[in-house]
Each structure stands twice: as structure tokens, then as C-alpha cells.
PDB file of N, CA, C and O in Angstrom:
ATOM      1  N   UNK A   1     -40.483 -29.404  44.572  1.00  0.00           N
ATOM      2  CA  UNK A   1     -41.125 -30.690  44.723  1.00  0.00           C
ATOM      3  C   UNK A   1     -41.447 -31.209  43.332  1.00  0.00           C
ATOM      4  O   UNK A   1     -41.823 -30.474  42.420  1.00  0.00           O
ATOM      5  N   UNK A   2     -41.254 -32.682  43.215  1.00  0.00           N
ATOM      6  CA  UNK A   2     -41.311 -32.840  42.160  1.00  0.00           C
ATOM      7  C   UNK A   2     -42.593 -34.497  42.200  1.00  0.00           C
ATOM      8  O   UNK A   2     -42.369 -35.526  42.837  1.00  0.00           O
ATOM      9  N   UNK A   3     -43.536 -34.287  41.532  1.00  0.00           N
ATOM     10  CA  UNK A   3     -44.469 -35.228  41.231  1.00  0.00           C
ATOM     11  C   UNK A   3     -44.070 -36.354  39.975  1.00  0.00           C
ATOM     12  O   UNK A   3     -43.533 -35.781  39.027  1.00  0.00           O
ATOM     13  N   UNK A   4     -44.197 -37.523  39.831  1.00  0.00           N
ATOM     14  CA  UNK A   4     -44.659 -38.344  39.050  1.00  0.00           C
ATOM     15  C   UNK A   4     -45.813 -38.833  38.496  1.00  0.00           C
ATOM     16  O   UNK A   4     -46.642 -38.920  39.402  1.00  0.00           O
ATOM     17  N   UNK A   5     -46.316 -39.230  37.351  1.00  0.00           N
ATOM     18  CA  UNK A   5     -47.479 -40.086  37.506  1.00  0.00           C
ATOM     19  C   UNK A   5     -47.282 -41.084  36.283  1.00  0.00           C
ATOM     20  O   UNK A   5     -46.801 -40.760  35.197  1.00  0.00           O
ATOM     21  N   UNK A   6     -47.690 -42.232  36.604  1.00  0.00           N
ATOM     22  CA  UNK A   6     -47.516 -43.460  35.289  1.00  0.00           C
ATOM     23  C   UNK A   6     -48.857 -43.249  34.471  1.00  0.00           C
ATOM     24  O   UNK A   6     -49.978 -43.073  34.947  1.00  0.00           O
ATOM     25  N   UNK A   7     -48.544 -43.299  33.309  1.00  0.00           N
ATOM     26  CA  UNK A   7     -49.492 -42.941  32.632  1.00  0.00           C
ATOM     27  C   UNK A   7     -48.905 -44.028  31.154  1.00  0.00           C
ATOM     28  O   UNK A   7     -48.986 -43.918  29.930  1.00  0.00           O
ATOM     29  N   UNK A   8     -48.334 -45.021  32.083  1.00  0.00           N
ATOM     30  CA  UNK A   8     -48.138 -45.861  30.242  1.00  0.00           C
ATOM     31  C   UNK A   8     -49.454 -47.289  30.539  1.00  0.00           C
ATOM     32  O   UNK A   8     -49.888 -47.989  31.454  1.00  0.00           O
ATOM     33  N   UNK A   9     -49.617 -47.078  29.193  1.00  0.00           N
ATOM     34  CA  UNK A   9     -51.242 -47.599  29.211  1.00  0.00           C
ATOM     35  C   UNK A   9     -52.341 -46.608  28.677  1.00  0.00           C
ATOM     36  O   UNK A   9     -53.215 -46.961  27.885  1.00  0.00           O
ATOM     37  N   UNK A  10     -52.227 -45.426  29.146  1.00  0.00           N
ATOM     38  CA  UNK A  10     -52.712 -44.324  28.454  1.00  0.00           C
ATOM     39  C   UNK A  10     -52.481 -43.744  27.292  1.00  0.00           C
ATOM     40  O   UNK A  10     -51.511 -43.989  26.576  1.00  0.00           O
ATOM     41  N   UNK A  11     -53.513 -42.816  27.016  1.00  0.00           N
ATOM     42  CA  UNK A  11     -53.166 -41.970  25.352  1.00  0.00           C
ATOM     43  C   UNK A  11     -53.165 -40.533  26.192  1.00  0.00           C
ATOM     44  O   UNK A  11     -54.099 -40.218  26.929  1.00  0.00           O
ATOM     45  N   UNK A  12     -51.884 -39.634  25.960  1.00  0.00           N
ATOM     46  CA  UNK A  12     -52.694 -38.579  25.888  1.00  0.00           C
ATOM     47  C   UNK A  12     -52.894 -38.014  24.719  1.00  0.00           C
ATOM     48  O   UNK A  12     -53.024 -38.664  23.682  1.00  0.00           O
ATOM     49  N   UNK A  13     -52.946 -36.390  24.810  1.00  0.00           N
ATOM     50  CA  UNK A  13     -52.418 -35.576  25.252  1.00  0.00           C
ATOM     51  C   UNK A  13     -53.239 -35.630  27.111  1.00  0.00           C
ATOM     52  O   UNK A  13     -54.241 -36.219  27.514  1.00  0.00           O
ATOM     53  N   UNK A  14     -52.126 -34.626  27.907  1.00  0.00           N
ATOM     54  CA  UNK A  14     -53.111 -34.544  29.291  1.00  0.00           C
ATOM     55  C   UNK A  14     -52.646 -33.784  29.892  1.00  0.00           C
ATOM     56  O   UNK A  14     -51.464 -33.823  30.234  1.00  0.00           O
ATOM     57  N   UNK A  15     -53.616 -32.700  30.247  1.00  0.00           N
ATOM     58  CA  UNK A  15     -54.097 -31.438  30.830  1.00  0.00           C
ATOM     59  C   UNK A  15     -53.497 -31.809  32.552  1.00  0.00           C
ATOM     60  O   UNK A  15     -53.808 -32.488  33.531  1.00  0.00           O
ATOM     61  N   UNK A  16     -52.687 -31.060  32.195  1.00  0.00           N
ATOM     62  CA  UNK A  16     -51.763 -30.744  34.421  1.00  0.00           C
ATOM     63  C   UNK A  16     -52.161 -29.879  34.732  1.00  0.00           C
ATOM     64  O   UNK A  16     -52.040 -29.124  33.767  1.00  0.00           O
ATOM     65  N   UNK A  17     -52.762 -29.212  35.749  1.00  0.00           N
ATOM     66  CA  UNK A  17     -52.839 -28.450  36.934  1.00  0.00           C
ATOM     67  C   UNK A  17     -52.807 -28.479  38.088  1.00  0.00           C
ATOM     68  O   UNK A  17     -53.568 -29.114  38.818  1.00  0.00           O
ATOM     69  N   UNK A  18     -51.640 -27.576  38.502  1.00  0.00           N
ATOM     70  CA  UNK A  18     -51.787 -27.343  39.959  1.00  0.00           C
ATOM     71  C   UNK A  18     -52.118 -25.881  40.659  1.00  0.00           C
ATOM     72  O   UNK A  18     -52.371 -24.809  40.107  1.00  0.00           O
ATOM     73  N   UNK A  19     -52.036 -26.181  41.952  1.00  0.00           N
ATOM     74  CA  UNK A  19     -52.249 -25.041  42.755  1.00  0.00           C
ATOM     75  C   UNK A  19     -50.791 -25.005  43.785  1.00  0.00           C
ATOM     76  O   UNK A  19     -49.940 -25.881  43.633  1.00  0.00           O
ATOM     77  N   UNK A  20     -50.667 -24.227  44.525  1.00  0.00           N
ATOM     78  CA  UNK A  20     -49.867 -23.770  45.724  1.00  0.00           C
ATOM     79  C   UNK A  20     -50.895 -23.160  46.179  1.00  0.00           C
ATOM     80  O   UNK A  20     -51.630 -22.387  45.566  1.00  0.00           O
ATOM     81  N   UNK A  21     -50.971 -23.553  47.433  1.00  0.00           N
ATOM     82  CA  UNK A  21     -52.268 -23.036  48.612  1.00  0.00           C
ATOM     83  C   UNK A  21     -51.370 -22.491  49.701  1.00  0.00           C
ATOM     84  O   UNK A  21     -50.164 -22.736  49.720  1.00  0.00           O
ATOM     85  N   UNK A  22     -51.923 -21.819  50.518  1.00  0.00           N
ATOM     86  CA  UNK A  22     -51.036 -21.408  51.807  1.00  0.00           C
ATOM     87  C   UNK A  22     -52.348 -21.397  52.953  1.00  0.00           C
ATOM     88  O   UNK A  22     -53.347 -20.784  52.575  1.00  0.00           O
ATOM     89  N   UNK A  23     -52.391 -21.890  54.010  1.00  0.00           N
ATOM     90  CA  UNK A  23     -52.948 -21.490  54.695  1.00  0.00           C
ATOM     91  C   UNK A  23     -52.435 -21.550  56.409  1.00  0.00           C
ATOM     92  O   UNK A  23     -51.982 -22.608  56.844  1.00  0.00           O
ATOM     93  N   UNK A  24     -52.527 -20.612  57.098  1.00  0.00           N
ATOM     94  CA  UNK A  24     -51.707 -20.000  58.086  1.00  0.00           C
ATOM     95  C   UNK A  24     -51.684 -20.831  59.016  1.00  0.00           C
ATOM     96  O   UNK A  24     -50.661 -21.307  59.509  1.00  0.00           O
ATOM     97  N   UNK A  25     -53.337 -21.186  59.478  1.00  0.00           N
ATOM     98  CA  UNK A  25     -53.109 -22.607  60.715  1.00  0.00           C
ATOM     99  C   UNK A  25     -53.302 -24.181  59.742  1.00  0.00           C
ATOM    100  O   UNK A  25     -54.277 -24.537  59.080  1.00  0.00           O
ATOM    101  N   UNK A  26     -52.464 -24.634  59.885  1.00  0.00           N
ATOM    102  CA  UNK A  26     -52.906 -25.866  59.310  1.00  0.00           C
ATOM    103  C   UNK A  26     -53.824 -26.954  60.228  1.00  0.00           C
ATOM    104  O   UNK A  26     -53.665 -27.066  61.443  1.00  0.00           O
ATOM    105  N   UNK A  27     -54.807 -27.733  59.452  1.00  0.00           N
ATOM    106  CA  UNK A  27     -55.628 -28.713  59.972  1.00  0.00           C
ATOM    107  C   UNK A  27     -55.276 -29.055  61.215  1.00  0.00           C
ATOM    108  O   UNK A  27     -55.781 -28.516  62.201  1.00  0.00           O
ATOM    109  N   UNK A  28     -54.342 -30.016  61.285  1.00  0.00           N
ATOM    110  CA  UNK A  28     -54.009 -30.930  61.520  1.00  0.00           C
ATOM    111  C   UNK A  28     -52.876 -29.950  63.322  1.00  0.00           C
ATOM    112  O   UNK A  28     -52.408 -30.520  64.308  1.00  0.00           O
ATOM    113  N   UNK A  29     -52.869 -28.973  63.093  1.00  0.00           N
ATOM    114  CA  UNK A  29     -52.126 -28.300  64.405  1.00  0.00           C
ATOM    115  C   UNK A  29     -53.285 -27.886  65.524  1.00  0.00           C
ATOM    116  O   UNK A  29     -53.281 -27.869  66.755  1.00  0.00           O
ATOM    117  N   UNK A  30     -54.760 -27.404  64.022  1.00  0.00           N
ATOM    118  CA  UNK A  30     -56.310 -26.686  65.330  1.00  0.00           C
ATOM    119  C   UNK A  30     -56.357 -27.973  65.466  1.00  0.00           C
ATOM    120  O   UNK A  30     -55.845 -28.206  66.561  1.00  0.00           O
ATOM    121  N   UNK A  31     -56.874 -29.525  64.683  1.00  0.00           N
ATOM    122  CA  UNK A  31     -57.325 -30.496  65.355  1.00  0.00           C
ATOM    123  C   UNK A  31     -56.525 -30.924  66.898  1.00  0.00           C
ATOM    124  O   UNK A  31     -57.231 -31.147  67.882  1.00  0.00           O
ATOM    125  N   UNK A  32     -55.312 -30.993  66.968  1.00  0.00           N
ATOM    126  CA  UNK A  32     -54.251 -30.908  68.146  1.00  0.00           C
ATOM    127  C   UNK A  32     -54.884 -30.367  69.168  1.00  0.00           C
ATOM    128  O   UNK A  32     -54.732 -30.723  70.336  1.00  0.00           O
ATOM    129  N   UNK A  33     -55.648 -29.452  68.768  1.00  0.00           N
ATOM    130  CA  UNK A  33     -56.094 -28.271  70.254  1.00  0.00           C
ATOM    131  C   UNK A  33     -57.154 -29.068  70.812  1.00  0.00           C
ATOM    132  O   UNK A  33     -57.320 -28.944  72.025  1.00  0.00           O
ATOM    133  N   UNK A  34     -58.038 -29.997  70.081  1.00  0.00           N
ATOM    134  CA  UNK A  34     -59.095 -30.537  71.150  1.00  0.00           C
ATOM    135  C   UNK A  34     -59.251 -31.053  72.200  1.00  0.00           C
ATOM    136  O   UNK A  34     -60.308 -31.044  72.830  1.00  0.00           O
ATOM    137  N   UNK A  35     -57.761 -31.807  72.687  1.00  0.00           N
ATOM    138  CA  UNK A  35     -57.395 -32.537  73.664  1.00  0.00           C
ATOM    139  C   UNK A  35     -57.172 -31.517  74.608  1.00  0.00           C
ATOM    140  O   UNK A  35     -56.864 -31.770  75.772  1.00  0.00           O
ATOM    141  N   UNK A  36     -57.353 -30.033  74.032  1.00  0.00           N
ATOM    142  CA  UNK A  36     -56.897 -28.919  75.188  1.00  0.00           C
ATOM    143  C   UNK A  36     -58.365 -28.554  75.756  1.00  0.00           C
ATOM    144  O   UNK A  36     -59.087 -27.649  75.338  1.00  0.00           O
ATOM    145  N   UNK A  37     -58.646 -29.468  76.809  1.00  0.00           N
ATOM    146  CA  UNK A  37     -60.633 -28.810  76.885  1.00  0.00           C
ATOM    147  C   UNK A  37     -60.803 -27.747  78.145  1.00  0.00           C
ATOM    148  O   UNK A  37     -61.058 -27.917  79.337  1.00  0.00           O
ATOM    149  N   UNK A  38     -60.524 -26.477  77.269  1.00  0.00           N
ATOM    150  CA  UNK A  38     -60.537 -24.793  77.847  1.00  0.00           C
ATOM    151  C   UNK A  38     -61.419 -24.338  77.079  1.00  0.00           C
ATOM    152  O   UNK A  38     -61.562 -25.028  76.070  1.00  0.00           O
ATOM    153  N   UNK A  39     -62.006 -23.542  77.141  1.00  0.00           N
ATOM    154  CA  UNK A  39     -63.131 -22.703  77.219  1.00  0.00           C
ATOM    155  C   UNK A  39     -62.462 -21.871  75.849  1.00  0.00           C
ATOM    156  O   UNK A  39     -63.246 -21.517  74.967  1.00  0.00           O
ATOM    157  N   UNK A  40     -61.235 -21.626  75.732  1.00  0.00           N
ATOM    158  CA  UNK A  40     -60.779 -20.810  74.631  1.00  0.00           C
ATOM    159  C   UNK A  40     -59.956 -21.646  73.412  1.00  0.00           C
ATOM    160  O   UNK A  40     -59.459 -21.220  72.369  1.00  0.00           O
ATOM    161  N   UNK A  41     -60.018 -23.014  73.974  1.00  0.00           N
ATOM    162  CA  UNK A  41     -59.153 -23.951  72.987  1.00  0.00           C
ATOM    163  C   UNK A  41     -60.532 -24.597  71.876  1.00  0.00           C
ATOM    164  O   UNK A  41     -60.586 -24.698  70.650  1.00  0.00           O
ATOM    165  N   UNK A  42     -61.571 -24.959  73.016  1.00  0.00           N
ATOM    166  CA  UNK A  42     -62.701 -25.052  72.069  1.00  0.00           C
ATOM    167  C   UNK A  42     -63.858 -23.339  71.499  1.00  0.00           C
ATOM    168  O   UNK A  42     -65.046 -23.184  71.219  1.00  0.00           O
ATOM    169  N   UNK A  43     -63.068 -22.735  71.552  1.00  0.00           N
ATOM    170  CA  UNK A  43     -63.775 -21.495  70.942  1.00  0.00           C
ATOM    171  C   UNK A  43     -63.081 -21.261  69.517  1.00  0.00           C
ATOM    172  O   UNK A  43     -63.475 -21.132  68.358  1.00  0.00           O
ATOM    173  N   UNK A  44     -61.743 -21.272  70.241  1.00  0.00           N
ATOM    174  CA  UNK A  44     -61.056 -21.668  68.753  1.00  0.00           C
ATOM    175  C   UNK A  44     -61.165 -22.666  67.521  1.00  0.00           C
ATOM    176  O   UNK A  44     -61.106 -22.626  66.292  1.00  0.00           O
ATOM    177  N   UNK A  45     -61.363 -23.612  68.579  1.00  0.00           N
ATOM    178  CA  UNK A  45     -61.768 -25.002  66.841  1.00  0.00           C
ATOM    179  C   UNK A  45     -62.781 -24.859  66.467  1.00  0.00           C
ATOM    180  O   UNK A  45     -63.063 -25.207  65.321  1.00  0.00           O
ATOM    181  N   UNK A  46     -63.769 -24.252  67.361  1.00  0.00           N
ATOM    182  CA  UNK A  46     -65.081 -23.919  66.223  1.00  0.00           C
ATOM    183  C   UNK A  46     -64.714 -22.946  65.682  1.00  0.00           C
ATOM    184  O   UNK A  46     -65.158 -22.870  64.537  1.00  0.00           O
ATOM    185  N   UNK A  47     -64.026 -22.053  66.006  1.00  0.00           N
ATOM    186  CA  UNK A  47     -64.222 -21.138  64.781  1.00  0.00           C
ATOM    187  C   UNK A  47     -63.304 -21.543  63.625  1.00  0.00           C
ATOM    188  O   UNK A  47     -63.610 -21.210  62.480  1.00  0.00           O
ATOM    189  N   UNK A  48     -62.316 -22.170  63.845  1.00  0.00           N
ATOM    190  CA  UNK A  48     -61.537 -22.733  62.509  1.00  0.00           C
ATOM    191  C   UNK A  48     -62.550 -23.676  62.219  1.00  0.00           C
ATOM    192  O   UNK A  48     -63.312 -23.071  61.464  1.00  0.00           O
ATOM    193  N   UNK A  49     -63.064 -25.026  62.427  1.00  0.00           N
ATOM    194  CA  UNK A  49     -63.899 -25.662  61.496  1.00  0.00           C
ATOM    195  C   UNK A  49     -65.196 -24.828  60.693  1.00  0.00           C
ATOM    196  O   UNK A  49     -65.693 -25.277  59.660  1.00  0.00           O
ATOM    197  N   UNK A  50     -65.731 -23.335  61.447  1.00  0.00           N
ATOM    198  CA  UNK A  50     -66.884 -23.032  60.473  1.00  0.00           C
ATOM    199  C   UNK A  50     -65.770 -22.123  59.315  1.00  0.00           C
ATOM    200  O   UNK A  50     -66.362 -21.448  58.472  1.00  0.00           O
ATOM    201  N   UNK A  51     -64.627 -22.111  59.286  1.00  0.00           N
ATOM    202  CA  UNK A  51     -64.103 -21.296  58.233  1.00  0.00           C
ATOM    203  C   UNK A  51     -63.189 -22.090  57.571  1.00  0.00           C
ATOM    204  O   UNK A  51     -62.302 -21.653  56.838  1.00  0.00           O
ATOM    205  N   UNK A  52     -63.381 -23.172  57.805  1.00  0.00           N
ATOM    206  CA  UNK A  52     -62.257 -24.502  56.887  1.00  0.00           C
ATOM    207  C   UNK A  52     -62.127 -24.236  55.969  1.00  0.00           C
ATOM    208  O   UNK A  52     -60.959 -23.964  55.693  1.00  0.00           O
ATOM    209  N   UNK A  53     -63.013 -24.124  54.989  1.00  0.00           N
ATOM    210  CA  UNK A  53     -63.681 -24.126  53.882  1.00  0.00           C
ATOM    211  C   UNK A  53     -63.277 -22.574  52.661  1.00  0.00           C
ATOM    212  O   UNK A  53     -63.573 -22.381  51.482  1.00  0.00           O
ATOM    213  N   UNK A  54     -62.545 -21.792  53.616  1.00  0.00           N
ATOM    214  CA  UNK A  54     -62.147 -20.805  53.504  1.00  0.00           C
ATOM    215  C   UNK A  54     -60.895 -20.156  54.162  1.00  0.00           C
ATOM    216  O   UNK A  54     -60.762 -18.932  54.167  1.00  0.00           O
ATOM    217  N   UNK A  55     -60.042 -20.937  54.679  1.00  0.00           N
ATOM    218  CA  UNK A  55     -58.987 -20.629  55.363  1.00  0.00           C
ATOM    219  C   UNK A  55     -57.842 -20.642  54.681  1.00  0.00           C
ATOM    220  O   UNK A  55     -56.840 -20.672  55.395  1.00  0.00           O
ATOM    221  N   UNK A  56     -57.659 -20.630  53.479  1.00  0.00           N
ATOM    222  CA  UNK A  56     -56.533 -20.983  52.266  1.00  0.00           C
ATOM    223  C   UNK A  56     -56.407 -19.320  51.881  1.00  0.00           C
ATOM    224  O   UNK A  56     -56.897 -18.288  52.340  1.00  0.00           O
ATOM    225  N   UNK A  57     -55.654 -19.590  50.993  1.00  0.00           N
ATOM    226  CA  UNK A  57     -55.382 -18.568  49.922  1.00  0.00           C
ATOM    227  C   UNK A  57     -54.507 -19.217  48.723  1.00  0.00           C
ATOM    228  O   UNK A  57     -53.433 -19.702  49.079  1.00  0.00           O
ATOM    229  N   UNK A  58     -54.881 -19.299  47.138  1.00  0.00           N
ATOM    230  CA  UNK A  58     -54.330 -19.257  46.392  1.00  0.00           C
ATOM    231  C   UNK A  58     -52.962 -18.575  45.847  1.00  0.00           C
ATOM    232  O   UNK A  58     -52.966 -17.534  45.191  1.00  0.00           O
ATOM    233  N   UNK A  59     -51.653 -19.379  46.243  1.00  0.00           N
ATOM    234  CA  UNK A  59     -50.266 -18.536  45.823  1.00  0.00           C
ATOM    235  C   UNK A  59     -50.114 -18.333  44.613  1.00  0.00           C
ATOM    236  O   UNK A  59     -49.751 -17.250  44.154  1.00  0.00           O
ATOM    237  N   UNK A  60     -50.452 -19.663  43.734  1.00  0.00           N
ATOM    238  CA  UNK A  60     -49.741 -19.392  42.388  1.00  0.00           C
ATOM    239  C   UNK A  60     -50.750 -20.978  41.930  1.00  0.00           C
ATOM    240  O   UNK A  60     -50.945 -21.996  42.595  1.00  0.00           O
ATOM    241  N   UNK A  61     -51.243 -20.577  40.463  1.00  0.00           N
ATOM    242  CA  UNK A  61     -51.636 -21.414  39.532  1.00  0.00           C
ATOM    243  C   UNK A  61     -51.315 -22.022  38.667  1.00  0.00           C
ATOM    244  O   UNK A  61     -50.335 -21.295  38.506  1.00  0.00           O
ATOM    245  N   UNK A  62     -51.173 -22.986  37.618  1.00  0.00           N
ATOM    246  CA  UNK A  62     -50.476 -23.266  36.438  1.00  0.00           C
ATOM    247  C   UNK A  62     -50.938 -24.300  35.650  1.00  0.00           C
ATOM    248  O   UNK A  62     -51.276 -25.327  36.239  1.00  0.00           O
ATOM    249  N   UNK A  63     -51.039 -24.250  34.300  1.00  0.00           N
ATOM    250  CA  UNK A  63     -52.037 -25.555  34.180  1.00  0.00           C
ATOM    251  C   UNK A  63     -50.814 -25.864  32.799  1.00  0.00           C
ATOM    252  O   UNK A  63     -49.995 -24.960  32.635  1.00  0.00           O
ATOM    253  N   UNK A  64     -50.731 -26.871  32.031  1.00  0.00           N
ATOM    254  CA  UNK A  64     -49.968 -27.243  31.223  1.00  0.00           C
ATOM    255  C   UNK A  64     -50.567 -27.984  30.172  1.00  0.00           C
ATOM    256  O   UNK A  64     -51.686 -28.253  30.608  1.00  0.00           O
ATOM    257  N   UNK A  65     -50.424 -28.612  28.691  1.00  0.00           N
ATOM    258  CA  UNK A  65     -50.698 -29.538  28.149  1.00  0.00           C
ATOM    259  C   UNK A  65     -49.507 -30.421  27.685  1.00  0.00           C
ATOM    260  O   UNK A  65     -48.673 -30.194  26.808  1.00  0.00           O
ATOM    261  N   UNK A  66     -49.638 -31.379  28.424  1.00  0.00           N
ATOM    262  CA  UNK A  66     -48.433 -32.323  27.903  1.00  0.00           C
ATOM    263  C   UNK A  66     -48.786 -33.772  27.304  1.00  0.00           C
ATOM    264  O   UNK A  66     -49.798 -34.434  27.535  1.00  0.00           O
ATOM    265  N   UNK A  67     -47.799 -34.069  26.553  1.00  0.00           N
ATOM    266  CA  UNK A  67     -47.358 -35.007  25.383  1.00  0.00           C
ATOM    267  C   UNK A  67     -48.682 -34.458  24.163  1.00  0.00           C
ATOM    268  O   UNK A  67     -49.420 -35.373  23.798  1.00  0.00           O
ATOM    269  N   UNK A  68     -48.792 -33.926  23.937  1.00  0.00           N
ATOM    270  CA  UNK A  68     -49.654 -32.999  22.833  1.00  0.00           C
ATOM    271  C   UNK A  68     -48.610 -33.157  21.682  1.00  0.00           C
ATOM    272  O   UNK A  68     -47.423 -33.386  21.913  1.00  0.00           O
ATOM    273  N   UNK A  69     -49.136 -33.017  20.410  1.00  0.00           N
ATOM    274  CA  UNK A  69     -48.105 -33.548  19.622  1.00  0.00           C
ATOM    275  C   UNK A  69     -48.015 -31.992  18.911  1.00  0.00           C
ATOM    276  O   UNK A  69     -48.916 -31.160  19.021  1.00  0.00           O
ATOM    277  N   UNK A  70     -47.098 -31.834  18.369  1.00  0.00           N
ATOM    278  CA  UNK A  70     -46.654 -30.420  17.827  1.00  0.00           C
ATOM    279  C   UNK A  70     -47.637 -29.889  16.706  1.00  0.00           C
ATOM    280  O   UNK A  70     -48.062 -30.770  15.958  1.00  0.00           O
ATOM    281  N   UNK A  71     -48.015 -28.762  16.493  1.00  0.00           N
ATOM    282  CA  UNK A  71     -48.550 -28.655  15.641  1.00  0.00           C
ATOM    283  C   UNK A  71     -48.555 -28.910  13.882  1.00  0.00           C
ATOM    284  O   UNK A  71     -47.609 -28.405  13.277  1.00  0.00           O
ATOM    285  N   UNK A  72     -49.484 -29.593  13.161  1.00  0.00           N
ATOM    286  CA  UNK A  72     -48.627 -29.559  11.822  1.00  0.00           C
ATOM    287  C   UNK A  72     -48.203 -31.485  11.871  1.00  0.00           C
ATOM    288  O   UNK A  72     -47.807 -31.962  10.808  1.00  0.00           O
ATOM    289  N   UNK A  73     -48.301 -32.283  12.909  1.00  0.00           N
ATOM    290  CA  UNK A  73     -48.521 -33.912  12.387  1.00  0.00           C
ATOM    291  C   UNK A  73     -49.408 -34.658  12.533  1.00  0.00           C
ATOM    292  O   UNK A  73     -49.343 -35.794  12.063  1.00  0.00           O
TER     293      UNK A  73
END
């Protein structure tokens, strides 16, 4: 995957970081379950919304400095 960002108008130098997150149920599949109103469909979304906040895991980090000018001008 590849990102852009316009940055003419700006000075840098400027500090990139990203993340890769993984997380197993995504949002947007437990929110899906509410329309399921069972006794075990809403046992489930509460327990994914009190662990939202914690349901990830960090894959891989990386931070960069770009248009930084070389050392020495």
C-alpha cells in the first residue's frame, strides 16, 4: 500500500510513522452482530466493546525522516 501526502507549501524536514496493527475481529463485523438480538450475540458485543481499546496487536513499526537535507549543507 502506498500513501501520498501534499506537502508543497510546507518546509520540512518531516518525521513519518507508521504502524501495521492486526486485530482478529474487526469493528465493524462485532458492530454487525447487534441486529442479532440473542442473548449470546449481545454478550459478545459487550465484551468486544469493554476490550476495544485493547483488541489490536502491533505487527511492525517504522518511523523515517524525510526531505532532511544531508549532512554537511
Amino acid at each position: 500500500m502506498r500513501y501520498s501526502v501534499d506537502v508543497s507549501g510546507s518546509q520540512g524536514p518531516f518525521r513519518v510513522e507508521a504502524e501495521l496493527l492486526y486485530q482478529p475481529i474487526g469493528y465493524r463485523w462485532a458492530q454487525n452482530l447487534r441486529t442479532e438480538r440473542t442473548p449470546e450475540t449481545d454478550r459478545f458485543v459487550s465484551y468486544f466493546e469493554s476490550m476495544a481499546g485493547a483488541s489490536w496487536t502491533t505487527l511492525a513499526r517504522s518511523q523515517a525522516a524525510v526531505g532532511a537535507k544531508p549532512a554537511g549543507e
